[in-house]
C-alpha positions in Angstrom: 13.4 9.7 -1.7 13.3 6.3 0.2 15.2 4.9 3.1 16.7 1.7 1.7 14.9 -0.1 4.6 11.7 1.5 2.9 12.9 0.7 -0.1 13.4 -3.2 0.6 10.0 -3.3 2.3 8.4 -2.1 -1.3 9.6 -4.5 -3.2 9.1 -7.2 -0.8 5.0 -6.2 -1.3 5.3 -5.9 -4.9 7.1 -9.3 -5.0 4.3 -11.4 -3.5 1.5 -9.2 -5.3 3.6 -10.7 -8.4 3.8 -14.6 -7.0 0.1 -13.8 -6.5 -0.8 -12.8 -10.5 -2.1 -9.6 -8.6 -2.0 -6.2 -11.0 0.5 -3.9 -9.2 0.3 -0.4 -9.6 1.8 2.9 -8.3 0.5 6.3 -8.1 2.5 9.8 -8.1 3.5 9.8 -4.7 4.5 6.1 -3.9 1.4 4.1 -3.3 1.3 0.7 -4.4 -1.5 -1.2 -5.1 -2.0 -4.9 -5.7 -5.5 -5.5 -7.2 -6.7 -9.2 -7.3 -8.9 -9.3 -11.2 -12.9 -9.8 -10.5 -15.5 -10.8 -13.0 -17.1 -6.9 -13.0 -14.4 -4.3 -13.3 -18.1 -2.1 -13.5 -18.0 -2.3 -9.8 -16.6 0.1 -7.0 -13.7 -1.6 -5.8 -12.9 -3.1 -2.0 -9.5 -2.1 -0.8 -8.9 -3.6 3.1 -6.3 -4.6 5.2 -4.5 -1.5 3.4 -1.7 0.4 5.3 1.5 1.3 5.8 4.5 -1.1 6.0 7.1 1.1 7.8 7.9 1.3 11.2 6.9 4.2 13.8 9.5 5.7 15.6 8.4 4.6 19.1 5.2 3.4 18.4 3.6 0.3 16.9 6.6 -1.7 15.3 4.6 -4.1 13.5 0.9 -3.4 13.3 0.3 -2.1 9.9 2.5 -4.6 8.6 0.3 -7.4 9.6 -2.8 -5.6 8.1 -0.9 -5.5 4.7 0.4 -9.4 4.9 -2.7 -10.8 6.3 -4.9 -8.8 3.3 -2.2 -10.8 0.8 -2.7 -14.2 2.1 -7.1 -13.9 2.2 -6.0 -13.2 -1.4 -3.4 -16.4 -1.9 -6.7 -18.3 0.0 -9.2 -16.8 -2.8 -7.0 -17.7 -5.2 -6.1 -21.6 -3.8 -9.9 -22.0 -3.5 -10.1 -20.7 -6.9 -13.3 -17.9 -6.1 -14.0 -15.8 -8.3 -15.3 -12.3 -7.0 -17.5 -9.3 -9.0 -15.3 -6.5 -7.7 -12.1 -5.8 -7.7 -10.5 -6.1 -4.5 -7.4 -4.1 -3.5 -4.5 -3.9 -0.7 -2.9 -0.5 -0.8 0.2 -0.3 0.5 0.5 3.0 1.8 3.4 5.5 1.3 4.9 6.9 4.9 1.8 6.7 5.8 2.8 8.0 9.7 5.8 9.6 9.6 6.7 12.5 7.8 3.3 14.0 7.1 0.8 12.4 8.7 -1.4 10.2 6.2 0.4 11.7 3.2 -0.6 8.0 1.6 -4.2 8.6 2.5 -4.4 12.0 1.5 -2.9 11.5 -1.6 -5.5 8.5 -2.8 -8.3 10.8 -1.9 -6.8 13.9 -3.9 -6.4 15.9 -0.6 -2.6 16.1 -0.5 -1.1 19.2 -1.9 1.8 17.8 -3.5 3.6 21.6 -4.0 3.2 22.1 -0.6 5.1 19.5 0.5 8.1 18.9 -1.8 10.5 21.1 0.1 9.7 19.3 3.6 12.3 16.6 4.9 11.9 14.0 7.9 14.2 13.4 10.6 17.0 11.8 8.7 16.7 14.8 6.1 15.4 13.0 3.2 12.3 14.1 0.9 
């Protein structure tokens, strides 16, 4: 479950990945990812200015958020100026990324989460 903040925030990146033609897609645990299409899908892909996009309780307010905006418009610039690349490049917008479990986003992408282990535990404000 998502706060509706959260919630807002998510389909505010999935919005401009659409405006941008980008393919959007979502894994099990909440990651979204926007993927600009490249001439070699043969290629390992390059995922940057991937992060979180909600707040930390007193911490960085705004950080990540910039990471994950500033990766979409280098890709509305690539796309204005018409490049084409040979990989796929990605911006992964991570899931909670620093608040209930720490890199839960991370961990999931690189198959180190243990999903089971983790359904039962709630955040601050009680949600899952």
């Amino acid at each position: 479950n998502l706060t509706e903040e959260k919630q807002s925030s998510n389909q505010a990146f999935i919005q401009i990945a659409f405006e941008l033609d980008l393919i959007i897609e979502n894994d099990a645990i909440g990651n979204i990812t926007a993927k600009l299409p490249c001439l070699n899908e043969q290629l390992p892909s390059i995922a940057f200015g991937s992060s979180h996009i909600d707040t930390v309780i007193k911490d960085g307010i705004y950080d990540a958020v910039e990471y994950v905006l500033a990766s979409l418009d280098v890709i509305k610039w690539l796309k204005m100026k018409a490049y084409q690349l040979l990989p796929l490049i990605e911006v992964i917008c991570f899931i909670s990324d620093e608040s209930d479990i720490s890199t839960k986003g991370c961990k999931a992408l690189t198959g180190l989460l243990e999903i089971e282990k983790i359904k039962h535990l709630k955040d601050m404000y009680h949600i899952t």
